[in-house]
C-alpha positions as CSV (number, residue, x, y, z in Angstrom):
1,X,36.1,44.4,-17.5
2,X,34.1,42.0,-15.3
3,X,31.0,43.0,-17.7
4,X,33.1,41.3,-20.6
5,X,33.6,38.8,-18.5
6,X,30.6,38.3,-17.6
7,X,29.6,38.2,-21.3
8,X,32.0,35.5,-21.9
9,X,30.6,33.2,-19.2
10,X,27.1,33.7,-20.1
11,X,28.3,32.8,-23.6
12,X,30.1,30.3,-22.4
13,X,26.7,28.8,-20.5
14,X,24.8,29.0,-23.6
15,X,27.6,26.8,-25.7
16,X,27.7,24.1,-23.3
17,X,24.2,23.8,-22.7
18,X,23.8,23.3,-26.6
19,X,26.7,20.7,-26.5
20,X,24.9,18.8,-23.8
21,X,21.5,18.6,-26.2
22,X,23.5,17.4,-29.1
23,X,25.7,15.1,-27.5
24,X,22.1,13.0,-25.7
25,X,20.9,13.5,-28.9
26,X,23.4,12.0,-30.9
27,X,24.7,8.7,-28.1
28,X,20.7,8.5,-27.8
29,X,20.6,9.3,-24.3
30,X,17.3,9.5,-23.7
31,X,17.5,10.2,-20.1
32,X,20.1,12.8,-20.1
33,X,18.4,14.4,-23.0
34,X,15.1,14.9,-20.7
35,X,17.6,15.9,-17.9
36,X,19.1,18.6,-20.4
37,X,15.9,19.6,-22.0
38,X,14.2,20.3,-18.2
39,X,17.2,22.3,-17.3
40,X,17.2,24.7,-20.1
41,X,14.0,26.8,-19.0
42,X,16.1,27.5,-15.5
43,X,19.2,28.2,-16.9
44,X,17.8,30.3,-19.7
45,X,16.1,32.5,-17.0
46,X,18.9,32.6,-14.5
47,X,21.0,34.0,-17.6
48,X,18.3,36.3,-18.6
49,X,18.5,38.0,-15.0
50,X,21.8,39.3,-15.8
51,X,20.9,41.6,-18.0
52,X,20.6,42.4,-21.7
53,X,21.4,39.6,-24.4
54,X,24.2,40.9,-26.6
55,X,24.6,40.3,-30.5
56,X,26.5,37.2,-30.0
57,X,24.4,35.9,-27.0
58,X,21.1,35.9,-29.0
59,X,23.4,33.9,-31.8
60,X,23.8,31.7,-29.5
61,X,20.3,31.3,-27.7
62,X,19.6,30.5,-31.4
63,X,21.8,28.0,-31.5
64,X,20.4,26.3,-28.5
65,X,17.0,26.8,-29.8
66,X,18.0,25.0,-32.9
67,X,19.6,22.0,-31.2
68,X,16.9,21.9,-29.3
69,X,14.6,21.6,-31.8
70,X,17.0,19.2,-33.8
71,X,16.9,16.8,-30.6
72,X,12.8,16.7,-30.4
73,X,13.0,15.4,-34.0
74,X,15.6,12.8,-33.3
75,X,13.0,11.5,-30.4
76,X,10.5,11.9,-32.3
77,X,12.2,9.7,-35.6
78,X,13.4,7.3,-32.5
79,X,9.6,6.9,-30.9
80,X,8.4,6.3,-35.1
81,X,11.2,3.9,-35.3
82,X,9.9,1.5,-32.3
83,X,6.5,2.2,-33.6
84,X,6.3,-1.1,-35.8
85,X,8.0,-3.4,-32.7
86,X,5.5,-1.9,-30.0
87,X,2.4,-2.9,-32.4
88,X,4.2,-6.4,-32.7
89,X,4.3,-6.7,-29.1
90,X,0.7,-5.2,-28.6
91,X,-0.5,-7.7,-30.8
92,X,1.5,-10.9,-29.5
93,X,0.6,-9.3,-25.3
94,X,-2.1,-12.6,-25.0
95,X,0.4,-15.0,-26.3
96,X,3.5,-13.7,-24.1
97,X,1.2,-13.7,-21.2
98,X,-0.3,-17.4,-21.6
99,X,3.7,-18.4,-22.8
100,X,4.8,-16.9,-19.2
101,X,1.9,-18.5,-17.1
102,X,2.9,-22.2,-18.7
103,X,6.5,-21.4,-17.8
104,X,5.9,-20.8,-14.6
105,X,3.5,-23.4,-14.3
106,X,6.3,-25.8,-15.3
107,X,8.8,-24.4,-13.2
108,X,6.8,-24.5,-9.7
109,X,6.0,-28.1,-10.8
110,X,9.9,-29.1,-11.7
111,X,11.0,-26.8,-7.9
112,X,8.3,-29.6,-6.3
């Protein structure tokens, strides 16, 4: 019986760790996704350890594999989607940079 259990708790692992993926993924949690994403390779092998993956276990590894997947391409469309405003400020960096020296130019003047 505590094999079966065992089962179940290992399944168990394997469904929340593929919840955790999709919910980053979908609140665009950037950071928790990379915390999620580096935990997945020490988890997967402390689950391993235990023994032989049944039927539904390997179902589910799939399914983590799959959200796991589906969250790399949501960074990746979110990284093309800042793409275009990263060039802009690329391209505008001198003008920020002489903007911010006049500014504070003018403010040490104005705190004299």
């Amino acid at each position: 019986m505590a094999d079966k259990t065992d089962r179940q708790a290992r399944l168990a692992h394997l469904d929340r760790l593929t919840e955790n993926l999709q919910d980053a993924a979908a609140r665009e949690d950037w950071d928790r996704l990379g915390e999620q994403a580096r935990a997945l390779f020490p988890a997967l092998r402390a689950l391993a350890a235990q023994g032989p993956w049944s039927a539904a276990e390997r179902a589910a590894l799939e399914r983590v594999r799959a959200q796991h997947d589906a969250a790399a391409r949501h960074v990746a469309a979110a990284a093309r989607a800042l793409e275009p405003r990263l060039e802009e400020m690329r391209a505008n960096k001198d003008g920020w940079i002489a903007y911010a020296m006049h500014s504070e130019t003018e403010s040490g003047a104005s705190q004299e």
